[in-house]
FIVEXMI-446210 format. One record per residue: x, y, z of N, C-alpha, C in turn. Coordinates in steps of 0.2 Angstrom, whole numbers, plus 2048, in hexadecimal, padded with zeros to 3 digits. Atoms other than C-alpha are relative to their C-alpha. Example, Ala and Ser with C-alpha at 12.3 -4.5 7.8 and 13.67 -1.06 7.14 Angstrom:
8047FA80083E7EA827804806800;7FC7FA7FF8447FB8247FC805803;
END
This chain:
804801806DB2B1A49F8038027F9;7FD7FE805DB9B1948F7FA8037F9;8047FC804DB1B274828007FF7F9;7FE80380BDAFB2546D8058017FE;7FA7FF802DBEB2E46C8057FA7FF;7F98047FEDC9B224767FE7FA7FD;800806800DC1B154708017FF7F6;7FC7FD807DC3B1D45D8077FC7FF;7FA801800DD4B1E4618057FB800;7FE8087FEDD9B0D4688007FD7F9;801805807DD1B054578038027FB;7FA7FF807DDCB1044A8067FF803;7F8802800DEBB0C4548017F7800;7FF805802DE8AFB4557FD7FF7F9;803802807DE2AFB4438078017FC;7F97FF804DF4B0243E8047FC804;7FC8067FDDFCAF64497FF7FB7FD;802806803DF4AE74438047FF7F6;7FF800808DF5AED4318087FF7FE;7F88037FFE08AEF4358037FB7FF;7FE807800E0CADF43A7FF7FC7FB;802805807E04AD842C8058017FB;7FC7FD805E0EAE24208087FF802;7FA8017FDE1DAE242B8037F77FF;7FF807803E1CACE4298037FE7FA;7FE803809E1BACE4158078067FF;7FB7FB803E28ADC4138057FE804;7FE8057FDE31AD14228047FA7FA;7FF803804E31AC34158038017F8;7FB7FF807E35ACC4068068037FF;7F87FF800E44AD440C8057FA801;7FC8077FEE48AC34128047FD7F8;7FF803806E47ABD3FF8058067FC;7FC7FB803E4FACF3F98097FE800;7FB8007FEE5EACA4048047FB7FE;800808802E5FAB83FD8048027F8;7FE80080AE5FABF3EB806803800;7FB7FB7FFE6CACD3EE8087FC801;7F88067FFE79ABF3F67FF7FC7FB;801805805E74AB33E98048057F9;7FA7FE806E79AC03DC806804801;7F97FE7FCE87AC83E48067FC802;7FC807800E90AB73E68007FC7F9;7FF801807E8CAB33D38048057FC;7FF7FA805E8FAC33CB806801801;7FA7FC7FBE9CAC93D77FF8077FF;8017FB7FFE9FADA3DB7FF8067FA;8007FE806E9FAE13C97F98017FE;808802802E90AD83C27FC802806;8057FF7FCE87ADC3D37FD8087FE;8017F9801E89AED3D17FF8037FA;8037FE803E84AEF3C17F78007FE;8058007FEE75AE53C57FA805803;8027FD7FAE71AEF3D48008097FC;8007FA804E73B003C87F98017FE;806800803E66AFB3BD7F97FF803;8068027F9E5AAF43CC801807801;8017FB7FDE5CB063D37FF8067FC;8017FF806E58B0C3C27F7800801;807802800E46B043C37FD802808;8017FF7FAE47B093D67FE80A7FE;8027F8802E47B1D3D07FB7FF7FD;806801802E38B183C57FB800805;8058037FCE2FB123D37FE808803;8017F77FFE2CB283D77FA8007FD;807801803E1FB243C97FC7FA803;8028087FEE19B133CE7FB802807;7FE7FF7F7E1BB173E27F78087FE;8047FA802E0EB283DC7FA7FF7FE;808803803E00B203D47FF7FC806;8038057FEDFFB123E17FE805808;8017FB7FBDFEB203F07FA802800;8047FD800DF4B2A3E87F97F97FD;803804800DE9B1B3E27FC7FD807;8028047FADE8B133F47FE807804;8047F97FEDE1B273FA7FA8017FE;808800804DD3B283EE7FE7FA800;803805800DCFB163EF7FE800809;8017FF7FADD1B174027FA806803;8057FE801DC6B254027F87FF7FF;807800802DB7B203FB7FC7F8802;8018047FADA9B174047FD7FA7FD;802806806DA2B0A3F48057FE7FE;7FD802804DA8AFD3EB8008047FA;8007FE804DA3B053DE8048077FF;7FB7FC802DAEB153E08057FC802;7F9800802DBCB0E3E48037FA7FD;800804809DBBB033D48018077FB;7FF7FA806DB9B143CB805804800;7F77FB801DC9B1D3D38057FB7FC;7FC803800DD2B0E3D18007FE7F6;7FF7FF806DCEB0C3BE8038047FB;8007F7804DD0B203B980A7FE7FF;7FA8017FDDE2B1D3C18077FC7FC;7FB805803DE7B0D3B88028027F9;8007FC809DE3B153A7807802800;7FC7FC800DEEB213AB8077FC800;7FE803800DFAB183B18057FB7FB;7FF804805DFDB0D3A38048057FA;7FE7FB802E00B1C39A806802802;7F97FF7FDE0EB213A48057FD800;7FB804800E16B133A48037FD7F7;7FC7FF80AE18B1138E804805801;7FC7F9800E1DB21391806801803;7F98027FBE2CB1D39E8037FB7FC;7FA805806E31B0E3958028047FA;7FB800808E33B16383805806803;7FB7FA7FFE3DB2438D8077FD800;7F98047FDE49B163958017FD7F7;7FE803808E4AB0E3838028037FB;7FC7FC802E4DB1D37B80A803800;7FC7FE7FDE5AB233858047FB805;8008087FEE61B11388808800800;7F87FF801E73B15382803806804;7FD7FD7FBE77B2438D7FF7FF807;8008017F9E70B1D39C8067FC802;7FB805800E7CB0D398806805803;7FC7FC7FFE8AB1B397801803807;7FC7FC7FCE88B243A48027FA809;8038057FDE85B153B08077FA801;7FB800800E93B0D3A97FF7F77FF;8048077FFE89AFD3A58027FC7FA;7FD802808E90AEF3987FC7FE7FC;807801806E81AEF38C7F8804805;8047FE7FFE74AF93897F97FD801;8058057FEE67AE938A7FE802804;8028017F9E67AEB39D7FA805800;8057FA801E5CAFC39A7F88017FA;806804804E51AF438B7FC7FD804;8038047FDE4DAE63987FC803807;8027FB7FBE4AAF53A57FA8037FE;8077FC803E3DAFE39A7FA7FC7FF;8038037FFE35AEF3987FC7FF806;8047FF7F9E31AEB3AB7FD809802;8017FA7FBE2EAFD3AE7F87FF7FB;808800801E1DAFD3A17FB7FB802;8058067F9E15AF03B0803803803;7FF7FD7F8E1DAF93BC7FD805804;8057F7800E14B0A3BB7F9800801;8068017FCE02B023BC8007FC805;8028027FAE06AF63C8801804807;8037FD7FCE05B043D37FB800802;8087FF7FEDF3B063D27FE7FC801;8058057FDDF0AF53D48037FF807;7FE8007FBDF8AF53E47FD805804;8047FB7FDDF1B053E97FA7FE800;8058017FEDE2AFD3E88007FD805;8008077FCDE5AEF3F3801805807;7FF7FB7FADEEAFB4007FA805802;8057FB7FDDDFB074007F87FD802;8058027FCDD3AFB4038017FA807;8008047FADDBAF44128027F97FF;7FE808801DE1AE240A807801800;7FB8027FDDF1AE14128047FA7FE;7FF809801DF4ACF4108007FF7F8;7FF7FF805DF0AD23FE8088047FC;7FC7FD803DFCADD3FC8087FE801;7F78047FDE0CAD44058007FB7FC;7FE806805E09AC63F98018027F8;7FE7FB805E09AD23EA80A8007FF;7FA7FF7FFE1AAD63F18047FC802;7FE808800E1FAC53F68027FC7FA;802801806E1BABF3E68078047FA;7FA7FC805E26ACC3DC8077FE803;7F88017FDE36AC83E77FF7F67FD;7FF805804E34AB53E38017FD7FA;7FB802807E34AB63D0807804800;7FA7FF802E42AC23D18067FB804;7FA8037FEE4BAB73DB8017FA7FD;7FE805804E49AA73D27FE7FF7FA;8007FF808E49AAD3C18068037FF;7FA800800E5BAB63C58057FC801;7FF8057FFE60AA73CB8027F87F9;800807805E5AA9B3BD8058067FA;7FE7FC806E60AA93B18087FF800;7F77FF800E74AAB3B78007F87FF;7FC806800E74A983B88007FE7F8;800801806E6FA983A58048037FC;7FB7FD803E7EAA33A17FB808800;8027FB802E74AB33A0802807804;7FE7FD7FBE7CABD3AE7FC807801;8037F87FDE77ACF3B27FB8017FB;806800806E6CAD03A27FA7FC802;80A8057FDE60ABF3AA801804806;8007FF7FDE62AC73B87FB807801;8037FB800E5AAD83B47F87FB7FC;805802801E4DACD3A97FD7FC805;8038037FDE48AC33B77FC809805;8037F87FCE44AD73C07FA7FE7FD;806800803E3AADA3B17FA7FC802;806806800E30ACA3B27FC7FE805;8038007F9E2EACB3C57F9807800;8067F9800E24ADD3C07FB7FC7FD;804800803E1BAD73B47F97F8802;8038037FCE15AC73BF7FD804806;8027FC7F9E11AD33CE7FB8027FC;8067FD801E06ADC3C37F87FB7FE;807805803DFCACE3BC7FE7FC806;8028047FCDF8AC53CD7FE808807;8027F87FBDF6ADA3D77F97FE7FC;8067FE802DE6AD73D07F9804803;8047FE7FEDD7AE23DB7FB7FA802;8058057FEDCCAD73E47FC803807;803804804DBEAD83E38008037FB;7FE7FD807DBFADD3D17FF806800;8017F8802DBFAF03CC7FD8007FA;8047FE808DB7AEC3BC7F7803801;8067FD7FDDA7AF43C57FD8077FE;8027FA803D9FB043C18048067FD;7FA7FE803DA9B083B37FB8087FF;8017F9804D9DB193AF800803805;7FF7FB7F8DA2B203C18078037FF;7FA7FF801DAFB2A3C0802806806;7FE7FC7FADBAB323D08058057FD;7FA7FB802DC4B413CB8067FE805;7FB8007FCDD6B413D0800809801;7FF7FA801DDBB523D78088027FF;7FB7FE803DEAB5A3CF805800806;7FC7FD7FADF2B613E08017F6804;8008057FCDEFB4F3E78057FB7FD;7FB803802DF9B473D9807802800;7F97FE7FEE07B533D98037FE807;7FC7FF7FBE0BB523EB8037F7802;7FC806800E0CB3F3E88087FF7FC;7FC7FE805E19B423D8807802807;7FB7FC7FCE22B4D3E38047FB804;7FF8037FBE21B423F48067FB7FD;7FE807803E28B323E98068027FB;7FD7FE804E34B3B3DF805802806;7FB7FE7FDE3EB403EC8017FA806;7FF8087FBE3BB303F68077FC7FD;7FB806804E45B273E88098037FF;7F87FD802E54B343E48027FF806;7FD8017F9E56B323F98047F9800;7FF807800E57B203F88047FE7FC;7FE806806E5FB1B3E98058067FC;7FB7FC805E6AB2A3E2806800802;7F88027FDE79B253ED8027FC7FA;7FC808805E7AB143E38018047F7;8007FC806E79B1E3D3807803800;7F97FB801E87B2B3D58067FB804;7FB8057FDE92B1C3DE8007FF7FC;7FF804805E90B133CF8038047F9;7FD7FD804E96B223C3804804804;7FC7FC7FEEA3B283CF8057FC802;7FB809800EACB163D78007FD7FC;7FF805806EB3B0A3D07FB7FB800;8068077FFEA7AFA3CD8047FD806;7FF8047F9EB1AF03DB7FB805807;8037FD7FAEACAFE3E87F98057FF;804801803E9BB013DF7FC7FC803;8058087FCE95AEE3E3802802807;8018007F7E9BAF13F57FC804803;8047FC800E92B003F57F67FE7FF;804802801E83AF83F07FB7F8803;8028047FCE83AEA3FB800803806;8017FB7F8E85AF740A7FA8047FE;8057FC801E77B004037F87FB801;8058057FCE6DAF04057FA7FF806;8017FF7FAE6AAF34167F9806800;8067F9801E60B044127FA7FD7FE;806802802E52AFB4077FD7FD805;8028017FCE50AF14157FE801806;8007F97FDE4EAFE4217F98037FF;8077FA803E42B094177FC7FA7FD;803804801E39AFA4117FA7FC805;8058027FAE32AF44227FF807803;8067F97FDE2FB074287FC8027FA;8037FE804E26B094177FA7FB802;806805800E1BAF941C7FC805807;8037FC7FBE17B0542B7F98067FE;8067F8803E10B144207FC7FD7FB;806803805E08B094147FA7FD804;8078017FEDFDB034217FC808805;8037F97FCDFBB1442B7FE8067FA;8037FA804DF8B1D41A7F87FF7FE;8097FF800DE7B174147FC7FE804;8048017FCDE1B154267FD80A801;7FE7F97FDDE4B2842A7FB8027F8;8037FC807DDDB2C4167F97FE801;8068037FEDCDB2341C7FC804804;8027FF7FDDCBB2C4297FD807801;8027F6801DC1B3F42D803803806;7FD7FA7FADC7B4D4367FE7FD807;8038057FBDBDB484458057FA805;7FD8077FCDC4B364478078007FE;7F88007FFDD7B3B444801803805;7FE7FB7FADD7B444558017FC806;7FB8037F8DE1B3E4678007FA7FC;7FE809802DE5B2A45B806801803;7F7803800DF9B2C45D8007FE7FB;7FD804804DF9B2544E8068027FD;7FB7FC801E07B2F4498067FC804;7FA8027FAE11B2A4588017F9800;7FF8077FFE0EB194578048007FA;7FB80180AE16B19442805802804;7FA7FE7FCE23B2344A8057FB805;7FD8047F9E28B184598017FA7FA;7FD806805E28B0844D8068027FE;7F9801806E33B0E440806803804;7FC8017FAE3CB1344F8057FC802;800806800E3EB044558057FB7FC;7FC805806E42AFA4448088027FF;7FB7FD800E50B06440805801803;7FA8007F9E59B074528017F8801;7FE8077FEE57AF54528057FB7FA;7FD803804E5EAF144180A802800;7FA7FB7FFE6CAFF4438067FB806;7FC8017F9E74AF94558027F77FB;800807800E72AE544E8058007F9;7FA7FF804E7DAEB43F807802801;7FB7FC7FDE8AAF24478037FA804;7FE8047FCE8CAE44538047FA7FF;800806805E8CAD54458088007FF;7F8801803E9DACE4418018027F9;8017FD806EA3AD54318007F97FA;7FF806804EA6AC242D7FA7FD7FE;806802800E94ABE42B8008047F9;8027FE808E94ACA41B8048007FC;7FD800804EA3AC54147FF7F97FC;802806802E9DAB44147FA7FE7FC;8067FE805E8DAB840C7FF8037FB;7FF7FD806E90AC33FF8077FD7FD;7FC803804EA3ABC3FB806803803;7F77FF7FDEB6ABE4007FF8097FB;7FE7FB805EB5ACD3F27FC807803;8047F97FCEA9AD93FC804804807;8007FD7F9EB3AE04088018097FD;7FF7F9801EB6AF340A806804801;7FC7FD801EC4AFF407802803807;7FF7FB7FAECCB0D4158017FB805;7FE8027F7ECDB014237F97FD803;8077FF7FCEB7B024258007F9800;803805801EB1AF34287F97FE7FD;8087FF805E9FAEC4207FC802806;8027FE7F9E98AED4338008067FF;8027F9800E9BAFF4347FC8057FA;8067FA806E95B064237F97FD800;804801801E87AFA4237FB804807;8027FB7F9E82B054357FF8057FF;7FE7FA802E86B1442F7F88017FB;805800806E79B1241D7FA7FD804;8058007FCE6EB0B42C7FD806803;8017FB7FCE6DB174367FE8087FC;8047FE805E6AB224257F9803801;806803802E5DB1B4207F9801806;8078007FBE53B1B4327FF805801;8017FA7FEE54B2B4327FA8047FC;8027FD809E4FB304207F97FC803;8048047FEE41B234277F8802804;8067FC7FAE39B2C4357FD8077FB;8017F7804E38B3F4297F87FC7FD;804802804E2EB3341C7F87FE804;8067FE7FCE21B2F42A7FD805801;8047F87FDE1DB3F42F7FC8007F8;8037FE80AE1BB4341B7F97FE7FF;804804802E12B354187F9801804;8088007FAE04B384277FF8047FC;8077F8804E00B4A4207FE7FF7FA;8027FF808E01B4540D7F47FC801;8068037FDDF2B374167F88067FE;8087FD801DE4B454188008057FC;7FF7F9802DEBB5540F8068007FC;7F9800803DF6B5C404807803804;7F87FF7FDE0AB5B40B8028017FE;7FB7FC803E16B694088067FE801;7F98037FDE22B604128047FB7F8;7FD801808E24B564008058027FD;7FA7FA805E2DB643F9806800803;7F98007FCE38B654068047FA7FF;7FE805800E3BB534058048017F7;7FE7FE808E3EB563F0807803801;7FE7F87FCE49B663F78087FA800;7FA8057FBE55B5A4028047FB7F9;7FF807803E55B4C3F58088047FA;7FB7FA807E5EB5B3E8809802805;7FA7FE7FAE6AB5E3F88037FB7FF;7FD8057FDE6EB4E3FB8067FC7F8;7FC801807E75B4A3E7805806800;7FB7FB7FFE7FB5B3EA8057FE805;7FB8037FCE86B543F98067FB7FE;7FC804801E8DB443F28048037F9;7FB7FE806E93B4C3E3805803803;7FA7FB7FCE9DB583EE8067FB804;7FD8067FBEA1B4A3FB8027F87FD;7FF808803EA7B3A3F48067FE801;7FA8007FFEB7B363FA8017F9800;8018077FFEB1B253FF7FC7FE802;8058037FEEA3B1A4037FC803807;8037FF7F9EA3B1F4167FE808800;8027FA800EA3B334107F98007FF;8097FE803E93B2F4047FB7FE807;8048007FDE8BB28412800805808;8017FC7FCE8FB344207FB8067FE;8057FC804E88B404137F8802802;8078037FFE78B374157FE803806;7FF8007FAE79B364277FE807801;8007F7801E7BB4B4277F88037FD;8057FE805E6EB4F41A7F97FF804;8058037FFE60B424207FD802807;8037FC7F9E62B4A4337FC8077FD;8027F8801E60B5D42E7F77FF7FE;809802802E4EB554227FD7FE806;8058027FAE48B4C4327FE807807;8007FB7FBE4BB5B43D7FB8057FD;8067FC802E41B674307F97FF800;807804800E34B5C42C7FD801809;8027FE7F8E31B5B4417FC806801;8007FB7FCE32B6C4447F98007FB;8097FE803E23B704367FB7FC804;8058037FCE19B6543F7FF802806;8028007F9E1AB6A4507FF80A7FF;8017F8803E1BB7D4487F67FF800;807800800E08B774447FD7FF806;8048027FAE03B6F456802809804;8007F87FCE0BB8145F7FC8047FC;8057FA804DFEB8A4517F97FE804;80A8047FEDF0B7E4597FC7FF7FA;804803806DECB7A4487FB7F8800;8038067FFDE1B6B4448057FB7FF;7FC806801DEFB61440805801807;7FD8017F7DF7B664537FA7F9804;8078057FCDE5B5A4588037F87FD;800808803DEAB4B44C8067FE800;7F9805803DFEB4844C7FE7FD807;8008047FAE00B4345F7F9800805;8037FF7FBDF0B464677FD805804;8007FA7FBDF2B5646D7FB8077FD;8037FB800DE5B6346E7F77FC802;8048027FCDD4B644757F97FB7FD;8078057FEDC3B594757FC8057F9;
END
């Protein structure tokens, strides 16, 4: 006879399965369209222009700490509450804010437009003008996304993100063929932001009980901050320091072996996006024997081990033929090996972020810090080690294991205490 428990439990695990698959489709298809655009400009631009490109893109990618922050914490408090009409009133408090932040991020990049160029190594300061731009739409459409994701609209929100990869790709496109090379290329970004945000629109509208108002709480926003701040310097601080350390030849190569990472943590990110506002939904109580834990875990598992081995195997002709005779690699590596290597990275760095992400769900995550912690490690790393492409990414490799081992041990530190949170990762503890 099955009890409310099992019968609980069953329903949140096929609720993050389902929700999965949804998002794993759209982020499916937008890496499709990612991968399109990247060879499309990396065969225009060639390895130079790509990689200045890709500088500036990973530019707007460290931004997304802010972005990535609000829309967490956004899809928590919306997730959370049991009306429309609250989670109209979080999700307006939020965007205010938000908006704010993001004037505020632009006129910093616009400020300080000429020493980024510099150190970056980028041939006009424009690219960071055009950059400040998308970023004051890039900072609220967090919220509006955070809304979509905290109320369960999946499918809204793959078209959201569908959507933005489509103008950037055919508005880069139209733009190089109009002579405006890396410049229309960075303005079709912008333009892609600023379209995402105006069709993320909230449905059904949040224009709703505007004199309702959800406090945010202080400790809930910092561990977002924290969490997304060290998400971004993980992912994206290699391409940075290659880009002011190599030369632009082995930069752009660097940049298209780095490829492979976004797509990587992109589809185990569709993972935790749908397992975070089912888990923030839920009460003490009904987080007990799910697995949901294990299930997130085992996928990103899965995606990782599977894209890793199929990268390694792949002829290296398939990527010279794609991206261009000019992409090959230094030392002897082939693109097969380092694209396996920055695989195998990344799924590691992939698995830590779930655990994270489960606890940040009902509670405040300390693991964050450690994650932040790592991120400061991992830039000392490549500054020290830099010998060549294959060092920075063993780097990774080193670094990425030690965090996933940490992160673990805290948590099963908590099930050997019998904590409640021993009851809700795997399952384990009593009735």
């Amino acid at each position: 006879m099955i009890t409310d428990t099992q019968a609980e439990s069953k329903r949140l695990r096929e609720r993050v399965l389902s929700g999965s698959f949804v998002l794993l489709a759209g982020f499916g298809l937008v890496t499709a369209i990612n991968f399109v655009y990247n060879i499309a400009v990396a065969r225009l631009l060639g390895p130079i222009g790509f990689g200045h490109a890709t500088a500036v893109y990973t530019l707007l990618i460290l931004i997304s700490a802010v972005t990535l922050s609000f829309q967490i914490l956004s899809a928590k408090l919306v997730a959370q509450q049991e009306s429309l009409q609250a989670k109209s009133a979080a999700y307006r408090g939020l965007h205010r804010r938000a908006w704010v932040c993001g004037l505020l991020v632009g006129s910093l990049l616009f400020l300080f437009r000429d020493t980024i160029s510099l150190y970056l190594h980028l041939p006009s300061s424009l690219l960071v003008v055009l950059l400040a731009i998308g970023t004051v739409f890039y900072v609220p459409l967090g919220t509006r996304r955070g809304y979509i994701q905290g109320a369960c609209s999946f499918r809204h929100l793959a078209f959201s993100l569908i959507l933005e990869g489509c103008v950037r790709l055919g508005g880069s496109l139209l733009f190089i063929a109009l002579g405006y090379g890396v410049s229309g290329v960075i303005a079709a970004s912008a333009s892609a932001v600023a379209m995402a945000y105006l069709f993320a629109f909230p449905r059904p509208s949040a224009a709703v009980a505007a004199e309702l108002r959800i406090p945010v709480a202080f400790r809930e926003a910092l561990q977002a901050i924290i969490f997304f701040v060290g998400q971004v310097i993980i992912n994206n601080c290699d391409i940075v320091v290659v880009k002011h350390f190599f030369p632009s030849q082995a930069a752009g190569i660097y940049a298209a072996v780095a490829l492979v990472g976004r797509v990587i943590f992109a589809l185990s990110w569709a993972v935790v996006n749908t397992m975070f506002p089912i888990m923030a939904a839920t009460r003490s109580k009904e987080r007990r024997h799910h697995g949901v834990l294990a299930t997130s875990l085992l996928l990103v598992f899965a995606i990782g081990s599977a894209l890793t081995i199929a990268l390694r195997i792949a002829p290296g002709e398939i990527w010279t033929t794609l991206f261009g005779a000019q992409f090959r690699t230094a030392n002897g590596h082939s693109l097969p090996y380092l694209l396996a290597l920055y695989a195998a990275a990344t799924s590691i760095y992939s698995l830590s972020v779930v655990f994270t992400a489960y606890e940040m769900s009902y509670k405040i995550a300390n693991t964050g810090l450690v994650q932040l912690a790592f991120g400061g490690v991992l830039i000392a790393g490549i500054y020290e080690f830099h010998s060549s492409l294959e060092q920075v990414i063993w780097v990774q490799i080193a670094i990425m294991s030690i965090l996933l081992f940490v992160v673990a041990v805290l948590f099963l530190h908590k099930i050997w205490n019998g904590s409640e949170d021993a009851q809700i990762v795997f399952g384990y503890g009593g009735s």
